[in-house]
N, C-alpha and C positions, 0 to 999 in steps of 0.2 A: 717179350720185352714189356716192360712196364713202363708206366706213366703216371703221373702227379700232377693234384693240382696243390698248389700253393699260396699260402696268406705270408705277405711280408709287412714288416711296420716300419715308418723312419719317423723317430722321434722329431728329428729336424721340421719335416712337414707337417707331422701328427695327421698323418694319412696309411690307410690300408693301400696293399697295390695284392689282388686276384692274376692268377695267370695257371698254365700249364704247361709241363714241362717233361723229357726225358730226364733231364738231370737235376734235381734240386739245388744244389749245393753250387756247379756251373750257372747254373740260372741266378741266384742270389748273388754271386759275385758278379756278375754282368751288369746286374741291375746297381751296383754299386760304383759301377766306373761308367756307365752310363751318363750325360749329361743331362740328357731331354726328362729326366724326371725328377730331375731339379731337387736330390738328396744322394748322400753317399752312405746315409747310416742304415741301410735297410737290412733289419734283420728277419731272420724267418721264424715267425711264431706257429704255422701250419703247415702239414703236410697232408694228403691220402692218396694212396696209389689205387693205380685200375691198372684191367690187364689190356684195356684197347686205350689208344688216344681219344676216338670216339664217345668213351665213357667218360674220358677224362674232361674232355671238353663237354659234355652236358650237364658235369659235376659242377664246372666252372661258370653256364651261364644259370645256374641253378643259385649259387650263392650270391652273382651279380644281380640277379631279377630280384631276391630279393632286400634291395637300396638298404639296407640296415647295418647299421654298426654295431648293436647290440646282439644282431644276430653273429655278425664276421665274428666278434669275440664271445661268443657264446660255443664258440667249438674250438675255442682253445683255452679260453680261463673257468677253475673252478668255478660250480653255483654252489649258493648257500652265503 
């Protein structure tokens, strides 16, 4: 079984939201009819899968540690 973590954006908040997940696509639609995150436009700009959850989740406090925005979108928008 595979696992993902994922980067979502809501322009509405102009906020990243980090998480991990079996299902990407389930996951982003949840997070859309969600209230408690106070946006409904959340799209998904990032994906990577693992083959354990365990990976998946040390991927995911790996991009949270480090506090950067410039890094969150540095693994999904061209450089240069």
């Amino acid at each position: 079984m595979a696992y993902f973590v994922y980067i979502i954006y809501s322009t509405e908040r102009n906020r990243y939201y980090i998480g991990q997940t079996e299902n990407v696509q389930q996951r982003v639609q949840m997070h859309r009819i969600r209230k408690n995150l106070g946006a409904s436009d959340w799209q998904l700009k990032h994906a990577e899968e693992f083959s354990s959850r365990s990976e998946a989740m040390k991927r995911e406090a790996a991009i949270k540690a480090r506090k950067s925005r410039a890094y969150i979108e540095s693994l999904f928008m061209p450089s240069g």
